[in-house]
Biotite code that builds the C-alpha atoms (Angstrom):
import biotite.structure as struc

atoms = struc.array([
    struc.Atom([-1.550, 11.951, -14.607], chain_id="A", res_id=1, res_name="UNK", atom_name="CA", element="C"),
    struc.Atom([-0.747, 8.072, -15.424], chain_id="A", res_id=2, res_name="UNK", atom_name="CA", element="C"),
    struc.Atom([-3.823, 6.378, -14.180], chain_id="A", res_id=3, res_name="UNK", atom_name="CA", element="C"),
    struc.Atom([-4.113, 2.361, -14.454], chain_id="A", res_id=4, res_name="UNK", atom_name="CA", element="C"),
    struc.Atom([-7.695, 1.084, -14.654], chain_id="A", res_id=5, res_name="UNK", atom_name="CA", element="C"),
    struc.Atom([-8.077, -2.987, -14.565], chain_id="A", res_id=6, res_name="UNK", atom_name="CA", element="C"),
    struc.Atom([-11.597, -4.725, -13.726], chain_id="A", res_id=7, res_name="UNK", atom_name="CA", element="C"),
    struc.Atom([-12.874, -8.469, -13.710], chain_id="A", res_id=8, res_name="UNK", atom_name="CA", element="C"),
    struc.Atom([-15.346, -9.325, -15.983], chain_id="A", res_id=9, res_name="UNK", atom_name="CA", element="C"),
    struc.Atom([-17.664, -7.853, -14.191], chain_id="A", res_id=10, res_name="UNK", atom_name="CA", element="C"),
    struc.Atom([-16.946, -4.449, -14.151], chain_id="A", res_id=11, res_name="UNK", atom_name="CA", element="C"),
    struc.Atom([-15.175, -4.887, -17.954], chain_id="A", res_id=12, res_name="UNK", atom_name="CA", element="C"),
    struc.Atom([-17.939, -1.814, -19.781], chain_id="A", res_id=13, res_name="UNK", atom_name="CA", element="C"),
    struc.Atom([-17.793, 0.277, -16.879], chain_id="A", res_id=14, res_name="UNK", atom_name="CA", element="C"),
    struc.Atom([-13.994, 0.070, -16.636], chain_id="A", res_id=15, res_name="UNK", atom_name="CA", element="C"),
    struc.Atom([-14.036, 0.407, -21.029], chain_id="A", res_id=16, res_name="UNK", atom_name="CA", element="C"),
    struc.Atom([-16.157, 3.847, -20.189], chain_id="A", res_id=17, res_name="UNK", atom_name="CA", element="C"),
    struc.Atom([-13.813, 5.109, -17.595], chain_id="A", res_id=18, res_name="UNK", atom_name="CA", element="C"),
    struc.Atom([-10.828, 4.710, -19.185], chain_id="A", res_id=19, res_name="UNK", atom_name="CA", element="C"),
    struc.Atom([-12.237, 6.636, -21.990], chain_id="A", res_id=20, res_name="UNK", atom_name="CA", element="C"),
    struc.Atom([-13.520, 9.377, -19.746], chain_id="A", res_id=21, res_name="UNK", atom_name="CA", element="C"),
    struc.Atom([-9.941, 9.602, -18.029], chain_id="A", res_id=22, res_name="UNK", atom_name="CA", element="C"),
    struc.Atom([-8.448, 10.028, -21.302], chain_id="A", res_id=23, res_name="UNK", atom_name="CA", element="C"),
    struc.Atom([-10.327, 12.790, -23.086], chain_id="A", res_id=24, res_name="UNK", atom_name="CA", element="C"),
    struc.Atom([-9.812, 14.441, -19.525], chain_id="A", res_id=25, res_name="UNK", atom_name="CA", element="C"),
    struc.Atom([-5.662, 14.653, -20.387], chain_id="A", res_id=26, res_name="UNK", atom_name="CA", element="C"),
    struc.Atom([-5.037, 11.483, -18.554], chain_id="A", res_id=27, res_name="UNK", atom_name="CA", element="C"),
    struc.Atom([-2.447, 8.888, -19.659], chain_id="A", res_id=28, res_name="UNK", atom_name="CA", element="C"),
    struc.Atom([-4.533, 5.831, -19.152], chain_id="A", res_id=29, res_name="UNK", atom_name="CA", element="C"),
    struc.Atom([-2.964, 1.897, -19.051], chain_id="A", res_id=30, res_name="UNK", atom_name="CA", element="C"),
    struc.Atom([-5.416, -0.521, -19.423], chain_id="A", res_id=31, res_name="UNK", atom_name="CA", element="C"),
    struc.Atom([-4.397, -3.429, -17.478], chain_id="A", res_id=32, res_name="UNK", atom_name="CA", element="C"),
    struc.Atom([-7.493, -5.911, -18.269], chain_id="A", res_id=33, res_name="UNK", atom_name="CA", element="C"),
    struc.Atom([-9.647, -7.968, -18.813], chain_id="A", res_id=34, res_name="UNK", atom_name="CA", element="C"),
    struc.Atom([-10.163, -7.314, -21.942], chain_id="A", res_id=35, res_name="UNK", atom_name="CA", element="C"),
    struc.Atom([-14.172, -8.556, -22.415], chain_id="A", res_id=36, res_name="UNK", atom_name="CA", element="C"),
    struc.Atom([-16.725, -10.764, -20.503], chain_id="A", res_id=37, res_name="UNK", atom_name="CA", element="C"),
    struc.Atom([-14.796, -13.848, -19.660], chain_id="A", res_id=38, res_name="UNK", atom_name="CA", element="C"),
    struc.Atom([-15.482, -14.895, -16.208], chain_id="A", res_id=39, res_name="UNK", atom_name="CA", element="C"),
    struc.Atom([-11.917, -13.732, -14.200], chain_id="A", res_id=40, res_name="UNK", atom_name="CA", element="C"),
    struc.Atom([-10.738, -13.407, -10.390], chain_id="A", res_id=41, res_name="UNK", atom_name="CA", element="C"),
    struc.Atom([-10.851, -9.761, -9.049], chain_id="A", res_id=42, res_name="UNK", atom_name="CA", element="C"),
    struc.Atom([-7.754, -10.411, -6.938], chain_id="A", res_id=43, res_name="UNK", atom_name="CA", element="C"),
    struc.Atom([-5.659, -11.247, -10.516], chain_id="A", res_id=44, res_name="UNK", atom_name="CA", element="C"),
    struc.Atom([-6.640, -7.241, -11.766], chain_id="A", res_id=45, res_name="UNK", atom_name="CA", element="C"),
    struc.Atom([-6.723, -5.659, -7.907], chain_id="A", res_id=46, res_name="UNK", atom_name="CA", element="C"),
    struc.Atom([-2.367, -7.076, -8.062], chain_id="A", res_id=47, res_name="UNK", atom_name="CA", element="C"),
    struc.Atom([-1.956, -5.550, -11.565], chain_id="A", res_id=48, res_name="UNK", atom_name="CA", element="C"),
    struc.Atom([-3.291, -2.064, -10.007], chain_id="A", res_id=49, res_name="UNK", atom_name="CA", element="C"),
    struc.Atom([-1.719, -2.542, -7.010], chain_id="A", res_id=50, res_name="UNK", atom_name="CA", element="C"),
    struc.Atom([2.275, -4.116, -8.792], chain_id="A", res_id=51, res_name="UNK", atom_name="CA", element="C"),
    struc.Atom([1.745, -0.593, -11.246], chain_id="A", res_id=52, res_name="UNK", atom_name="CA", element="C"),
    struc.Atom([0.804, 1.896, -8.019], chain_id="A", res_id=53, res_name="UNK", atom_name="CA", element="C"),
    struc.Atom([3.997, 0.246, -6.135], chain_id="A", res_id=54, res_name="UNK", atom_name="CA", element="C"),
    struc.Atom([5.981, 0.226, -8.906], chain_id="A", res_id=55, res_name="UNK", atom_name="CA", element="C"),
    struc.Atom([5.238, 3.931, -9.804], chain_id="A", res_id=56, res_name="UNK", atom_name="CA", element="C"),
    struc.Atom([4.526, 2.975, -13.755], chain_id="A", res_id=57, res_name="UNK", atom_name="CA", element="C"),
    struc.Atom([1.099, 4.790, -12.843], chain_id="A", res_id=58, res_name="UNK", atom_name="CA", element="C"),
    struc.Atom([0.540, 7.443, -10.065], chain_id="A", res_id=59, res_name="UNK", atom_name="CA", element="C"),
    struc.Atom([-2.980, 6.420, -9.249], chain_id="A", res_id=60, res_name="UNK", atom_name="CA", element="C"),
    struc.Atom([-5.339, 3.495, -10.220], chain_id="A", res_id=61, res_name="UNK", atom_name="CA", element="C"),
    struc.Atom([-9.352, 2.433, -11.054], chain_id="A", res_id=62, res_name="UNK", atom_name="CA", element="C"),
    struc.Atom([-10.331, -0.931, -10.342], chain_id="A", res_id=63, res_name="UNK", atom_name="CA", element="C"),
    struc.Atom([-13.547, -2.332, -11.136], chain_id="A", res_id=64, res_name="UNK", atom_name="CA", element="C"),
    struc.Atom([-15.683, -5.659, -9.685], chain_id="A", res_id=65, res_name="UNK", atom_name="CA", element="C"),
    struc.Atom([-19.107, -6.257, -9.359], chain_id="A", res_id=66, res_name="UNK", atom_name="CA", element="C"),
    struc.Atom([-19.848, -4.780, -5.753], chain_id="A", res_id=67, res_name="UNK", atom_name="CA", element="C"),
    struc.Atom([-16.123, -3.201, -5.551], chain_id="A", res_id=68, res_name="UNK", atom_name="CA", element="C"),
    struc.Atom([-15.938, -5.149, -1.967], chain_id="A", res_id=69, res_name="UNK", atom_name="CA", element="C"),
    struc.Atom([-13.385, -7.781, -3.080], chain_id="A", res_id=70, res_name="UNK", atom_name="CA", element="C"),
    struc.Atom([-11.492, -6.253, -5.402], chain_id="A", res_id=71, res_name="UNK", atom_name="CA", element="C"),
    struc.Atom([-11.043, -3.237, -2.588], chain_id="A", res_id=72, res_name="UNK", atom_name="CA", element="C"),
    struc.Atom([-10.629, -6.043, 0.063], chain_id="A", res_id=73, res_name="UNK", atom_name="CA", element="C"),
    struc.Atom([-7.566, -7.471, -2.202], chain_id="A", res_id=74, res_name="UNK", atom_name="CA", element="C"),
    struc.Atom([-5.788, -4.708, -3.243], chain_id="A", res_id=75, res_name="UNK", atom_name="CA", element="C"),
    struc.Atom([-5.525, -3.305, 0.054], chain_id="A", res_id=76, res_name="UNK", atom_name="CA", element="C"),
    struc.Atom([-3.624, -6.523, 0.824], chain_id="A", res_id=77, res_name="UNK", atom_name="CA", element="C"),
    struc.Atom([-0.686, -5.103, -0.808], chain_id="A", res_id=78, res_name="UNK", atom_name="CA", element="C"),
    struc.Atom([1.759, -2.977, 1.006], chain_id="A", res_id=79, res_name="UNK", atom_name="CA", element="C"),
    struc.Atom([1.366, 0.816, -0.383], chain_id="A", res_id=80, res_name="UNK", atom_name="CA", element="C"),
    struc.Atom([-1.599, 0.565, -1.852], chain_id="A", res_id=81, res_name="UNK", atom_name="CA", element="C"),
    struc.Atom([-4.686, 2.662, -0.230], chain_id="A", res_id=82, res_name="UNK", atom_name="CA", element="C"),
    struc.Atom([-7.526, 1.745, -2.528], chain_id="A", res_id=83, res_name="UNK", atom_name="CA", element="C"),
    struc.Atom([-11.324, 3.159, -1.505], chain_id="A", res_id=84, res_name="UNK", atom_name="CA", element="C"),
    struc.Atom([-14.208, 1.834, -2.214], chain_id="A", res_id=85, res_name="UNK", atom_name="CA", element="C"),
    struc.Atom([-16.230, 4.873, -3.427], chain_id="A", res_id=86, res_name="UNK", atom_name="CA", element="C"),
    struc.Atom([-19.898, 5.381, -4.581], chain_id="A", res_id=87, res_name="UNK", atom_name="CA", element="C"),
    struc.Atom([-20.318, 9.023, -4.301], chain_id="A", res_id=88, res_name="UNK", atom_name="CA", element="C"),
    struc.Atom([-18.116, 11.900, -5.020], chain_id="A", res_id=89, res_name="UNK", atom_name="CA", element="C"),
    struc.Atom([-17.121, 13.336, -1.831], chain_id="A", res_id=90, res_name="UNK", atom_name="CA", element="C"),
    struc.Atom([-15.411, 10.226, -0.738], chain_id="A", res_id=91, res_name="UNK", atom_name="CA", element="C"),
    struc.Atom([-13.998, 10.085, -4.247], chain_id="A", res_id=92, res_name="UNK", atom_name="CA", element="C"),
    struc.Atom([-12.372, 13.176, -3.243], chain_id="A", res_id=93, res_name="UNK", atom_name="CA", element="C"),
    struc.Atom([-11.822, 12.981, -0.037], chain_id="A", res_id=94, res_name="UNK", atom_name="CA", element="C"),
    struc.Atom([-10.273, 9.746, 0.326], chain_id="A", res_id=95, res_name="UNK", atom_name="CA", element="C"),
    struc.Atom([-7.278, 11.223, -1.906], chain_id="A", res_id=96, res_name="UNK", atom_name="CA", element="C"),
    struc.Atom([-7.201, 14.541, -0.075], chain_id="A", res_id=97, res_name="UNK", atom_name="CA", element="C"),
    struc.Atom([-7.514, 13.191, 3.596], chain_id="A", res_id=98, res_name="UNK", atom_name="CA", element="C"),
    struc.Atom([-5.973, 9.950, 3.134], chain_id="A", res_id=99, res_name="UNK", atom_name="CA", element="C"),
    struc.Atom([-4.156, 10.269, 0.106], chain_id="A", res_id=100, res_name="UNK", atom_name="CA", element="C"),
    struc.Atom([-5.984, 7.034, -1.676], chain_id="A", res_id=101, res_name="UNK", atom_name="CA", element="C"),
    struc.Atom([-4.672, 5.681, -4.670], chain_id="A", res_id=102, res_name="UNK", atom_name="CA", element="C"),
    struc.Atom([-6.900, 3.499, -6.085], chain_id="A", res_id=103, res_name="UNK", atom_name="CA", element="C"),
    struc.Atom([-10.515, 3.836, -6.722], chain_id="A", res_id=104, res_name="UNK", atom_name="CA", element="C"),
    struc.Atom([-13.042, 0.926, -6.480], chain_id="A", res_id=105, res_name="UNK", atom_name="CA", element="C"),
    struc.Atom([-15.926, 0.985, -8.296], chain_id="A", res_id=106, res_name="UNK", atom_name="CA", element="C"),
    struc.Atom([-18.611, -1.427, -8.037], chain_id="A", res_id=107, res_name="UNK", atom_name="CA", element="C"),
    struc.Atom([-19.895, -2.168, -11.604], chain_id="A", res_id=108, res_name="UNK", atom_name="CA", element="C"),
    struc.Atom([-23.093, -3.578, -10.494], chain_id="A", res_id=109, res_name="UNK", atom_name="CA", element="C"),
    struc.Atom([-23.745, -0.783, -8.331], chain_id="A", res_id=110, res_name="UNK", atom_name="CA", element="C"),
    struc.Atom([-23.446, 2.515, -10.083], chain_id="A", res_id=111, res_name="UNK", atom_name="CA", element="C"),
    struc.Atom([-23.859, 3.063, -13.252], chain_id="A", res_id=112, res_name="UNK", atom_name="CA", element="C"),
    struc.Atom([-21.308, 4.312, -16.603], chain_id="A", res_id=113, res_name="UNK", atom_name="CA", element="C"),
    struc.Atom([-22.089, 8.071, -15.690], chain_id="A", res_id=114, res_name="UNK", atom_name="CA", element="C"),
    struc.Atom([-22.018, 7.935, -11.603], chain_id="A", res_id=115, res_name="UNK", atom_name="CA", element="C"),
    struc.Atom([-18.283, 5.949, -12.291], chain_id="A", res_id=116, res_name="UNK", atom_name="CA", element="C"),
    struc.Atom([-17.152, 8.215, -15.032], chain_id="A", res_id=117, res_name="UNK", atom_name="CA", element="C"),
    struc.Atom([-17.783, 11.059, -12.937], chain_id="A", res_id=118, res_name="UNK", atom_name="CA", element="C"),
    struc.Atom([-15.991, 9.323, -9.589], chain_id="A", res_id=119, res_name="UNK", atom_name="CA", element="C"),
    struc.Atom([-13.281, 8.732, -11.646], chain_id="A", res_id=120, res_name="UNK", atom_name="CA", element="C"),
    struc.Atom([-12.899, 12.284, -13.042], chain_id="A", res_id=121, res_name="UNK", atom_name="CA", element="C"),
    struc.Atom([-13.607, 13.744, -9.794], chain_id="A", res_id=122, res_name="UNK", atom_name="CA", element="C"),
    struc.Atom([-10.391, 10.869, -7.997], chain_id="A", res_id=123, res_name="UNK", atom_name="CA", element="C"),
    struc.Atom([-8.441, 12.067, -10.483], chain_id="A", res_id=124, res_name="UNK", atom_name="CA", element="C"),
    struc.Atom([-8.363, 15.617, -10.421], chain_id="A", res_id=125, res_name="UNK", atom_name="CA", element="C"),
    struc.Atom([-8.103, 15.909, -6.058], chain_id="A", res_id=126, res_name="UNK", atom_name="CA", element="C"),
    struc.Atom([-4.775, 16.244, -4.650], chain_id="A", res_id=127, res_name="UNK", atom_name="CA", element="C"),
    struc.Atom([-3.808, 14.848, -1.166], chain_id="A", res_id=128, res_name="UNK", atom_name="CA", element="C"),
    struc.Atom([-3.609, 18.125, 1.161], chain_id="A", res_id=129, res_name="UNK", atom_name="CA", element="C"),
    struc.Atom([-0.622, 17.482, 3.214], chain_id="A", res_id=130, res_name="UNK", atom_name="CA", element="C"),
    struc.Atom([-2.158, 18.850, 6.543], chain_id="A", res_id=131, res_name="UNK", atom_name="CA", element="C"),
    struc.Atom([-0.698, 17.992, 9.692], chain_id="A", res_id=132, res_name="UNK", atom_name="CA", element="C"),
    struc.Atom([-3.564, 15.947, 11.092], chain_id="A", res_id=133, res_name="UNK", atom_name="CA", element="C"),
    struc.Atom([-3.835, 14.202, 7.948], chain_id="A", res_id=134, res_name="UNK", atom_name="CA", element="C"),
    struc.Atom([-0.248, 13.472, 7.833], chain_id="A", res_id=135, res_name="UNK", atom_name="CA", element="C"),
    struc.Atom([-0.329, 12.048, 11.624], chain_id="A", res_id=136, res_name="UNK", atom_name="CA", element="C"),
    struc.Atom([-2.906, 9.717, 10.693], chain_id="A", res_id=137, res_name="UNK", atom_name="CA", element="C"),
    struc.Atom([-1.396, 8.415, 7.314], chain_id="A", res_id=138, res_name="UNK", atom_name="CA", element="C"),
    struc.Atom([1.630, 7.829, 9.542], chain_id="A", res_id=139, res_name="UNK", atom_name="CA", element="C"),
    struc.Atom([-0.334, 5.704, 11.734], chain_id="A", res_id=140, res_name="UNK", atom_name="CA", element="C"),
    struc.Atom([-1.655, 3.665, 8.893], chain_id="A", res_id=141, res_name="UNK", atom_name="CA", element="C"),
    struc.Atom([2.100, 3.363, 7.535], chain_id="A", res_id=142, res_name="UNK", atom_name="CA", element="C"),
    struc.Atom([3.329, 2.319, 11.239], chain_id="A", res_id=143, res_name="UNK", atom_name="CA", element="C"),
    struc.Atom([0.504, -0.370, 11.112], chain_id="A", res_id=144, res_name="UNK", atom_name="CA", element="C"),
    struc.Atom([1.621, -1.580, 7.562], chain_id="A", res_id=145, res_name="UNK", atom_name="CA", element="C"),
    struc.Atom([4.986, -1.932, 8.232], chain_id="A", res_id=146, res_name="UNK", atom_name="CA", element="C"),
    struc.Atom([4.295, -3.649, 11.763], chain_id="A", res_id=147, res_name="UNK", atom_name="CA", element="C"),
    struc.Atom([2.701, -6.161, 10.582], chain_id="A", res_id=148, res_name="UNK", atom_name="CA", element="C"),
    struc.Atom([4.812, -6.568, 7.548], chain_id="A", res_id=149, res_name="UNK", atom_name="CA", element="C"),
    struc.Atom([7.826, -7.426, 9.997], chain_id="A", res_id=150, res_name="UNK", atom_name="CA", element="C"),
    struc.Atom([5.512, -9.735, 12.404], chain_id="A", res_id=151, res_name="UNK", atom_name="CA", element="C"),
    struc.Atom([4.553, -11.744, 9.421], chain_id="A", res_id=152, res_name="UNK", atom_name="CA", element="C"),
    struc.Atom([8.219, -12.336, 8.207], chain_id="A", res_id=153, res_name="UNK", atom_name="CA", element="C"),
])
């Protein structure tokens, strides 16, 4: 699978561990930044994920921030994008196979390197089931989306 992972500075090591994790699992991993500890703005790297998910470069995406609250908060701004803030492994899971999620959050200053590595591994690896009920309710999320998308324009 192509997987994008980007972080701010503050998740930078946990995102560096992931991204290794996601690769000696098979997974074609882009790296879109930061690159090291230089204070950044999550919303900068939650666009990158969110410009690669929409763009279909990647199928799926890890973003990384200190509490995983803003970054989560700003990539759900963009249209397509269905990014979970996750801290355990069922939602990890779940969110993809209920609500087909495409980006993981991660909260570097929350969990640590092993907890993420094994989110990520877990994100990566569920499949979105397709069920009726789950496709009635991703259709409501869509409708909302795109209603909003046309009031706003």
């Amino acid at each position: 699978m192509r997987i994008a992972v980007a972080s701010d500075h503050a998740g930078f090591h946990i995102k560096v561990d992931v991204a290794t994790a996601l690769r000696a699992a098979g997974h074609d991993v882009t790296d879109l930044g930061t690159y090291d500890e230089t204070p950044v703005d999550y919303p900068d790297y939650a666009e990158k994920i969110g410009t690669a998910i929409v763009g279909q470069t990647v199928e799926r995406g890890v973003l990384v921030c200190g509490s995983g609250v803003g970054a989560s908060v700003a990539a759900n701004k963009i249209p397509g994008v269905r990014a979970g803030l996750c801290h355990d492994t069922y939602s990890a899971h779940q969110g993809v196979e209920h609500d087909d999620m495409n980006v993981l959050v991660l909260g570097g200053r929350v969990i640590g390197t092993e907890v993420a590595k094994e989110l990520a591994r877990t994100f990566a690896s569920a499949r979105y089931t397709h069920e009726e009920r789950h496709e009635r309710r991703l259709a409501k999320v869509r409708a909302i989306e795109t209603h909003y998308l046309r009031e706003m324009t």
